[in-house]
Structure formats: C-alpha cells, structure tokens
VEXZA-861647 format. One record per residue (C-alpha): x, y, z; residue number from 1. Coordinates in steps of 0.2 Angstrom, whole numbers, plus 2048, in hexadecimal, padded with zeros to 3 digits. Each point is the difference from the previous one (the first is absolute). Last residue first. Layout:
BEGIN
<x=X, y=Y, z=Z, i=NUM>
...
***
This chain:
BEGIN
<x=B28, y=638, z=5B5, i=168>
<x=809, y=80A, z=80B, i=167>
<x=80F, y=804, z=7F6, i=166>
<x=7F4, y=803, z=7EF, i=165>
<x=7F8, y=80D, z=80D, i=164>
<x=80F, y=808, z=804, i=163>
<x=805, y=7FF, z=7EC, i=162>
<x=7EF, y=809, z=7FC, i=161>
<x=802, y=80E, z=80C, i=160>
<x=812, y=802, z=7FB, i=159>
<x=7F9, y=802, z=7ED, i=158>
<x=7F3, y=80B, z=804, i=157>
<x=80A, y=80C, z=809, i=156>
<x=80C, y=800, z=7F3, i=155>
<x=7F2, y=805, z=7F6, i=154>
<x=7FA, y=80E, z=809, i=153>
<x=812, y=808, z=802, i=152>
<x=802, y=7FE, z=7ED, i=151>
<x=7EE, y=809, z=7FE, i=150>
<x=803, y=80E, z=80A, i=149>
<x=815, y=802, z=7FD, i=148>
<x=7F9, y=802, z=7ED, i=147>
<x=7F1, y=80E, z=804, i=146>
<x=80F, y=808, z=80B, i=145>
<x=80B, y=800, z=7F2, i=144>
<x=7F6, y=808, z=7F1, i=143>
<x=7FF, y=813, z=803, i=142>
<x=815, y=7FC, z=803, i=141>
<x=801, y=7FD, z=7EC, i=140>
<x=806, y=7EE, z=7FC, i=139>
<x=812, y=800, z=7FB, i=138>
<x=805, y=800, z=7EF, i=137>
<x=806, y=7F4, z=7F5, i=136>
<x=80F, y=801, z=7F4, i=135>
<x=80C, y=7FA, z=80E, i=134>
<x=7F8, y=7F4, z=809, i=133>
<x=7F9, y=806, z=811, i=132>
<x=80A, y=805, z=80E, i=131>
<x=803, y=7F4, z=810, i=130>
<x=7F2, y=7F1, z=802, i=129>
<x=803, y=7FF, z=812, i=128>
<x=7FA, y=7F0, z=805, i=127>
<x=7F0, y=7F8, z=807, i=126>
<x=7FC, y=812, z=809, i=125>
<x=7F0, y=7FD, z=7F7, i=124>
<x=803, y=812, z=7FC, i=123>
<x=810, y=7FA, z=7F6, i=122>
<x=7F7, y=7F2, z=7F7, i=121>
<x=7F2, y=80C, z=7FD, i=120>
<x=80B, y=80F, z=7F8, i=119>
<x=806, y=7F2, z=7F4, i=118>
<x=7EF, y=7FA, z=7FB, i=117>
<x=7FA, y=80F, z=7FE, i=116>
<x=80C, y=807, z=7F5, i=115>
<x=800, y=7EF, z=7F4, i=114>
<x=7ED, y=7FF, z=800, i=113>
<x=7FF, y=812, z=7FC, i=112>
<x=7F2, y=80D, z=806, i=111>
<x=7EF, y=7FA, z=7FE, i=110>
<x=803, y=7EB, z=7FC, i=109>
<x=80A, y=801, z=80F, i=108>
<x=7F7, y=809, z=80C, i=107>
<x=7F0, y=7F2, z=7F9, i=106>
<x=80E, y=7F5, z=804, i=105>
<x=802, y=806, z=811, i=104>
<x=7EC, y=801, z=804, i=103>
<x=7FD, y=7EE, z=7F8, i=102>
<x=80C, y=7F7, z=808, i=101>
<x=7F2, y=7FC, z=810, i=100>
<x=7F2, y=7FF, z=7F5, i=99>
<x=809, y=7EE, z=7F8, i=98>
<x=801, y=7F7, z=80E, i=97>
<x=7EE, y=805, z=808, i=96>
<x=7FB, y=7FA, z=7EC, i=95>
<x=80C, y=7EF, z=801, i=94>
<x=7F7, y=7FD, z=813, i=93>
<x=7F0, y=801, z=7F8, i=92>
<x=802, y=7F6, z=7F0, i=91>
<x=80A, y=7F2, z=809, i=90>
<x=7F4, y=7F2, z=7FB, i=89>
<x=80A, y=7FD, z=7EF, i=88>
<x=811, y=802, z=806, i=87>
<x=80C, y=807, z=7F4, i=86>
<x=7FA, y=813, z=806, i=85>
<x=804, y=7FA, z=811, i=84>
<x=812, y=7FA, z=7FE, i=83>
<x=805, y=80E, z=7F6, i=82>
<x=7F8, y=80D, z=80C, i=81>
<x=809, y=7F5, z=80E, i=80>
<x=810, y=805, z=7F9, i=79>
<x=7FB, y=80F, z=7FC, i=78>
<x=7FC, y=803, z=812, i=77>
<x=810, y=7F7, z=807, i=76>
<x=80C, y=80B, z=7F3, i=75>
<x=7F8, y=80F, z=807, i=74>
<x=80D, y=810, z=7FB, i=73>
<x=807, y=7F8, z=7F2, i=72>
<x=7F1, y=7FA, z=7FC, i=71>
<x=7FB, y=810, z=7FA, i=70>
<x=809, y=7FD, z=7F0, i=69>
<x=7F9, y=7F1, z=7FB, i=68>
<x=803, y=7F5, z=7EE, i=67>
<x=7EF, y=7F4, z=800, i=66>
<x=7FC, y=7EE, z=800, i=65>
<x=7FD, y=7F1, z=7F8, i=64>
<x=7F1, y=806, z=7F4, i=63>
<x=7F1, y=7F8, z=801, i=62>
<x=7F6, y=80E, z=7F8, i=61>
<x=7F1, y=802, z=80B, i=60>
<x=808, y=7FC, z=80F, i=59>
<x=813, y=804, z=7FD, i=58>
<x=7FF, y=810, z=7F4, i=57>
<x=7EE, y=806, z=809, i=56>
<x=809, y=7FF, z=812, i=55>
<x=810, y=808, z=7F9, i=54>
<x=7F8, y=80F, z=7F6, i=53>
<x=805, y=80C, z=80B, i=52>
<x=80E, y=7F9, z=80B, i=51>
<x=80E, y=801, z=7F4, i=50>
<x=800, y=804, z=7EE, i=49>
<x=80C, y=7ED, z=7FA, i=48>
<x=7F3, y=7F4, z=800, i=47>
<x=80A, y=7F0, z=7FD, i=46>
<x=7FB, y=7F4, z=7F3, i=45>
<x=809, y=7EF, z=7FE, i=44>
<x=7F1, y=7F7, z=80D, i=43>
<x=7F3, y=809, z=7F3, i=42>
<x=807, y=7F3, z=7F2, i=41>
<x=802, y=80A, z=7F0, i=40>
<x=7F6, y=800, z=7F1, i=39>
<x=7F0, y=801, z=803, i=38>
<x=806, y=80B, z=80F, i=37>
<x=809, y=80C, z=7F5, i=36>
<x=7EA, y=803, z=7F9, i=35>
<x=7F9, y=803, z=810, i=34>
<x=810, y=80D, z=804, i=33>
<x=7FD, y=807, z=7F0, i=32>
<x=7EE, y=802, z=804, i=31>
<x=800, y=806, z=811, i=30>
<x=7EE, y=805, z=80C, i=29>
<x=805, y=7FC, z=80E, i=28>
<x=80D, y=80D, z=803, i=27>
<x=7F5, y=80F, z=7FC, i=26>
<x=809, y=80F, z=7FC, i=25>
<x=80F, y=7F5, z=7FA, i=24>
<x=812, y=801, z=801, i=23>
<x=80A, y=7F5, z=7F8, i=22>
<x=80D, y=7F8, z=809, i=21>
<x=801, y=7EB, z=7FD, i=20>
<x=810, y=7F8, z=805, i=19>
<x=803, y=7F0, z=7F5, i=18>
<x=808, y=7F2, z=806, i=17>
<x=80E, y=7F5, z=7FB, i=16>
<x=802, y=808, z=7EF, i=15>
<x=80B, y=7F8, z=7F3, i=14>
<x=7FB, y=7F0, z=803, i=13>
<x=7F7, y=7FE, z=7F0, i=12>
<x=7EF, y=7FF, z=807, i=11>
<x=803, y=810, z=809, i=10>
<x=809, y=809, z=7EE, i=9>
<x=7F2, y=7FA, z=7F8, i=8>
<x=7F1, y=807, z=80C, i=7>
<x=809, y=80F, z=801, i=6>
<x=802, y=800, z=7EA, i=5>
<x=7EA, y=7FB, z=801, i=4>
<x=7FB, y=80D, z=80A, i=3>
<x=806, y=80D, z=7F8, i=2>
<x=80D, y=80C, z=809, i=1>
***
C-alpha cells in the first residue's frame, strides 16, 4: 500500500495503528518505512517481524513496539527487551536481551515461524500445543532437538532474569 492511502486511512481514523512487516536484508536501512513515518506518528506503528529487527524498529525508528512470538516462551525477557530498547542508556542490557531470542528466532526464520513456534511452546513444557493446524506440516524430526536446544536456553534465560528482577 502507498504511503500516502495508510497515512489517510490513520488520519482518518480508520486505522488505529499500523503493523509494519516487510522484511528487510538490512533493517536499518528502510525507505518506505522512512517515508510512512513522515506520515504517520511512529507511536501508531508497531513492528510486526519479531525479534529481529525490533531493537533497530524501536531505537532507530521510534516505533512503539513489536508483534513477538518468542515471547511466549519469555514474556519477562521481552518485556524487559521493550523496556530497555526504549531507554536511551540501556544499550547494553537491550543487546544481552536481544542475543538471548536470537537463536530460536534464527530457528524460526530457517524452518517456519509458525512450526517452530508451536513445537517450542510445547518443548517449553509451557502447554501442550497438540497437532498443528491442518494445512501445515509438522517440523521434520532432524529439526527438534535444535528447537528443544534453543527453547530450553531461553526459558532459562527468562527464569534467570525474573529470579534476578525478584531480587532486585
């Protein structure tokens, strides 16, 4: 969609917020997302490709915040990603954040957002997800141990990072 009918159909009410999803080799470098943000205030703009680009969408960008998938199985961590990307002087602690997603998204990106996603939620031992959508398939076995890996590491990270919040 042009720039110019969104930004109309935001200033008209029609859209609350805009949930941005093009996939870029290079996040930081955006002209169309430059260009909507001319247009459109960044806090009605919600990054909607997950962890990737959400440190570049937020800090660089502005944008209010991102769609997560992975925060399902660290809702503290993300949580405190989005806290610590917004903050200026957090540029460490958004980055130590932000490494810890990266090797289940990057399983994500790879195989299926979707399938991986709903193998790692039941790995997580979170909930049972039960049988995949029909019209999906299921992630090939070669894949699940990779998945259990990197879900497993970051529910670590996330009860390590709550017990600290608790003691803080």
């Amino acid at each position: 969609m042009d720039v110019d009918t969104l930004a109309r159909l935001v200033d008209r009410g029609t859209l609350v917020a805009v949930k941005y999803a093009i996939v870029r080799d290079d996040p930081r470098r955006d002209d169309y997302l430059s260009r909507l943000l001319q247009s459109v205030s960044p806090a009605k703009v919600i990054s909607g490709m997950g962890e990737r680009p959400a440190l570049v969408h937020v800090r660089q960008f502005g944008l209010a915040a991102w769609t997560t998938g992975s925060g399902c199985i660290a809702l503290h961590a993300v949580m405190a990603l989005l806290r610590a990307a917004k903050a200026a002087s957090d540029a460490g602690e958004a980055q130590r954040l932000y490494d810890a997603f990266m090797p289940l998204e990057t399983l994500r990106d790879d195989i299926s957002l979707i399938r991986v996603l709903h193998d790692a939620v039941t790995l997580s031992k979170l909930a049972d997800m039960g049988s995949i959508l029909p019209l999906l398939s299921s992630t090939p076995p070669e894949h699940h141990a990779k998945i259990e890996a990197a879900t497993l590491a970051l529910l670590g990270f996330e009860r390590r990072l709550a017990e600290s919040s608790a003691h803080s």
